[in-house]
N, C-alpha and C positions, 0 to 999 in steps of 0.2 A: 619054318615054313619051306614050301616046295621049290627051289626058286627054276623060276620058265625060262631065263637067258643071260648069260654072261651080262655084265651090267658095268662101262666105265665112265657112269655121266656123275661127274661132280655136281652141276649144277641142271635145274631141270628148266625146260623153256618152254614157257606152258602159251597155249594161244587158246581165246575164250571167241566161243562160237555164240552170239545174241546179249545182243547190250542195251537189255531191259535193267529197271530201277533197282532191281537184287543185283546184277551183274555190277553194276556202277558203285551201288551205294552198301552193298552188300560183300560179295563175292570178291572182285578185285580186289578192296582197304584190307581183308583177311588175307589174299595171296602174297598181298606188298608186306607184310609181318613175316614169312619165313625167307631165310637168309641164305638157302638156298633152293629157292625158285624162283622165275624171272619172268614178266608179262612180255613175250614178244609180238605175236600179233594180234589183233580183234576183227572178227567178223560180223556185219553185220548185213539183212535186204536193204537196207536205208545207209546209203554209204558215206552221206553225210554224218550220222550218228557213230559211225565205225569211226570215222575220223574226231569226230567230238569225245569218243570214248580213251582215244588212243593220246590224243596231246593230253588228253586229263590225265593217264596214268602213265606217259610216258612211252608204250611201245613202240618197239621200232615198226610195226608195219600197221595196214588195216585195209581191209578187202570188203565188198560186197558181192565176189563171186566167192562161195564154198570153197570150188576146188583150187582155186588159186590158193586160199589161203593155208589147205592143206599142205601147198607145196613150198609152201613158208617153212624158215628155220624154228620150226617146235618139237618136243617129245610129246609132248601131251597136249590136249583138247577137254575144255572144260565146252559143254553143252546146257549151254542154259536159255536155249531156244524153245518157244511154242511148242506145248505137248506134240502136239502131230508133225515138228519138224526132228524129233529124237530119232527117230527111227531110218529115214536116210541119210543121217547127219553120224548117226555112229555109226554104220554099215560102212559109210565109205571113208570114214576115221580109219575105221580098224583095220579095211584095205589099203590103206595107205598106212598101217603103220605105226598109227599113236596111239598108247594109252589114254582111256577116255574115264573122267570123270563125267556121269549123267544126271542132270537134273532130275528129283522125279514129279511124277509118274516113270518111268523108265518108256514107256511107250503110251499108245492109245489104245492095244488090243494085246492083250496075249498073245497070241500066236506071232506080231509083231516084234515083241520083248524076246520071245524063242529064238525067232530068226536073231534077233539081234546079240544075244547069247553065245549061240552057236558060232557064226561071224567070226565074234573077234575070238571064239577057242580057234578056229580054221587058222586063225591068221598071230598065234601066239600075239594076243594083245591083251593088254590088261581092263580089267571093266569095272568100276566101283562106283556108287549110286549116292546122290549127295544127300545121307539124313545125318546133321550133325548132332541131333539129342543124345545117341549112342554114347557122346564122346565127350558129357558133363561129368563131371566128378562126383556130382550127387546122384547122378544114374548109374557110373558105374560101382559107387559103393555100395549100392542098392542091389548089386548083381551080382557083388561079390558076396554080401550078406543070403543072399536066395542061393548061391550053388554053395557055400558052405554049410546048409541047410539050417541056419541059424535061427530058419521062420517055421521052422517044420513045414512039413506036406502043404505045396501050395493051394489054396482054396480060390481067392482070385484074383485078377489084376485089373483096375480099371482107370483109364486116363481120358479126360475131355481139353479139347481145343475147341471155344468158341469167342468170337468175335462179330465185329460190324465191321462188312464191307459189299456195301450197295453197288448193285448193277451198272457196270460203264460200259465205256470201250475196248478195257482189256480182255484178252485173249482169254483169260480163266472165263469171262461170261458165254463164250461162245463154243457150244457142245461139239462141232466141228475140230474147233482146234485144240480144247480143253479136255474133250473127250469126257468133261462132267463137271460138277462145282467143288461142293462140299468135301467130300467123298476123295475125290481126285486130286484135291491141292491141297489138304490137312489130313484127310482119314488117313491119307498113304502113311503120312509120319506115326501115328496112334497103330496103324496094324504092326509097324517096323518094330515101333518101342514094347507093345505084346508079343510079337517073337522071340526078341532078343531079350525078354525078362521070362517068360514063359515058355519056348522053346516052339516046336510045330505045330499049327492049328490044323486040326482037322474037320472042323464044320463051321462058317458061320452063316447066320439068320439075323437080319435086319428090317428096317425102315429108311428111306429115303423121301424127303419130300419139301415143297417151297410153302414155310410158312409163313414167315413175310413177304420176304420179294417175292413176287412171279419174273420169269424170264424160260432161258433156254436149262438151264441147268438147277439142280436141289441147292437149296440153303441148308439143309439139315441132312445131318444122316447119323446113323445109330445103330450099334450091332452088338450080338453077344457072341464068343468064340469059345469052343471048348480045345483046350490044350489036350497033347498026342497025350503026355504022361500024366498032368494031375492039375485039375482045378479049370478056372473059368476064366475068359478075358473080356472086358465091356468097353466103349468106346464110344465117347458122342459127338462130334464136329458140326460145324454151323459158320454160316457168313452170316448171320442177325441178333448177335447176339451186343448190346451196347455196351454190358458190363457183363464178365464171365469166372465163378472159381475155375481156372485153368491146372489141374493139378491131378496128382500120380497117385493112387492107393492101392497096396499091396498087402494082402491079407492072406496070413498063413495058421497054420494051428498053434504055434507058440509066440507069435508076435505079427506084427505089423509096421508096416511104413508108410510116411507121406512126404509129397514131394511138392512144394509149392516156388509158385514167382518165377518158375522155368519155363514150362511150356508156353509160348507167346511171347515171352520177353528177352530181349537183346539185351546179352552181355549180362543181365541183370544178375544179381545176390539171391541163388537158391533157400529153401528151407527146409532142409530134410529133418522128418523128426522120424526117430526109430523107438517103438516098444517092445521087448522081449521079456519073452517070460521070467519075473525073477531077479529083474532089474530095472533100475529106476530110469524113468521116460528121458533119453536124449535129444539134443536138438543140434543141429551146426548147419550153421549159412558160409554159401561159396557161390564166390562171382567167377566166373569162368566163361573165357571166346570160345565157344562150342564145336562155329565153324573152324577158326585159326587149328582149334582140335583135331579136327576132322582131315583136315587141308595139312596138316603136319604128318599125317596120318598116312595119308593117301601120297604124300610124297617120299617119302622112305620106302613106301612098297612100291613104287612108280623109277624111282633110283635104282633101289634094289631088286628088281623085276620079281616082287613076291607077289603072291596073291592079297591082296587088300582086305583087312578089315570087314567092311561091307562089297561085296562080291554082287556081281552080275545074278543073282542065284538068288538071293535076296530080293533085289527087285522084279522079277520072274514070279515068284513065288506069291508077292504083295501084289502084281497084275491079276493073276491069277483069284485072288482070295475078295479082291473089286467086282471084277467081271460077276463073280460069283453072286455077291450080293445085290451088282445091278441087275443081275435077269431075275433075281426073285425079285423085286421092283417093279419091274416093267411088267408084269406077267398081269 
């Protein structure tokens, strides 16, 4: 890969920007597994919580002003703030300097996601967008199998993420901050895992809508996508769901795959089974940290000042292909 700047950091000193219950219970126990990166400081508006987040995992610092904490000893910034705090939060990351790992949505607008794109190209900074599914071992054997064309000509890809999670007080209910429901905090992962198994969409048409809960934002949403080069991609997400097959099917003209126990489940024992033409039906389960994946990931190119894996371009792109299906929505 291309590399953007001389690079002599041994070890990388990451500061995490909003220390919601991913960040705490999530995010951080994956950072503390690589043996070279190190949680220096935590940001939080509730600096009570900044400090509560900080003796829990130990960092040396914790701020409730942004830019103080920017001016914290860190390389990197992880952003796992309120959809609508991304977007000045990595503006002035990347003017100041740090490689940022982004929560996604990557923004609440496209043209937001742009600007913030461009930014850190201005300011040689690194950008890479947190979907750890990319980075299971049964997704990527799945990937390897489709570019050695082992499935023949792909026909289509379709993967559902749904669940139960009723309307509270967090920020995903509130369309201001969330910028959407369904759509916004799972479809983004379901459009990620149809690019990166099927390559670039070029049209999709959906449904959006609240068929249990009512509030500000959709419980459901659902799209069909046509691939640049060959075949289809489907995709259905939901906060109402109490029990859900959550699972990955890829169908091509001389075989087929599924991927179950993945999508939704931490840490959990994959089940890929693979059919090919001409050979007998295989199966193999794998438990694999998705994130620790992702985050090992993102640190060698964050070391190495390469470009990352999943790239700022990525999630531009999955703003983009939302946007798209909310306004046929709203219309």
């Amino acid at each position: 890969m291309k590399t953007i700047r001389p690079s002599k950091l041994k070890k990388l000193k990451w500061g995490v920007a909003g220390c919601g219950k991913y960040s705490e219970f999530t995010f951080i126990p994956a950072l503390h597994l690589l043996r070279r990166s190190t949680l220096n400081s935590v940001f939080s508006t509730n600096g009570e919580r900044a400090k509560f987040i900080s003796e829990k995992f130990g960092a040396l610092n914790y701020y409730n002003n942004y830019d103080e904490f920017l001016q914290s000893d860190i390389d990197a910034v992880y952003i796992g703030s309120a959809n609508n705090n991304h977007y000045e939060e990595v503006i002035k990351a990347a003017k100041a300097g740090k490689n940022i790992l982004c929560e996604k949505p990557l923004s609440i607008t496209y043209a937001q996601a742009d600007e913030m794109v461009k930014v850190c190209k201005q300011n040689n900074v690194l950008l890479s967008i947190n979907y750890p599914l990319r980075f299971h071992p049964s997704i990527l054997k799945a990937k390897e199998l489709l570019d050695n064309q082992l499935l023949g000509r792909l026909i289509s890809i379709s993967v559902s993420y749904n669940f139960d999670l009723p309307p509270d007080t967090n920020f995903r209910f509130k369309k201001e901050e969330s910028g959407g429901g369904a759509l916004r905090d799972v479809g983004t992962h379901m459009i990620d895992l149809l690019r990166f198994f099927g390559g670039e969409i070029t049209e999709i048409k959906g449904v959006m809508d609240n068929i249990i809960y009512g509030g500000e934002v959709e419980d459901f949403a659902a799209a069909i996508c046509n691939f640049k080069d060959s075949g289809y991609g489907y995709f259905n997400v939901s906060f109402n769901s109490k029990k859900g097959f959550n699972r990955i099917e890829i169908l091509g003209h001389k075989g087929a795959i599924s991927i179950d126990h993945l999508i939704g489940a931490k840490n959990a024992t994959s089940k890929l089974n693979i059919l090919l033409e001409g050979e007998a039906r295989k199966s193999f389960r794998k438990r694999a940290n998705k994130l620790f994946n992702l985050l090992k990931s993102v640190q060698k190119s964050f070391i190495n000042n390469e470009e990352p894996v999943i790239t700022g371009y990525d999630g531009l792109v999955n703003m983009k292909l939302m946007e798209e299906l909310e306004k046929q929505c709203s219309r």
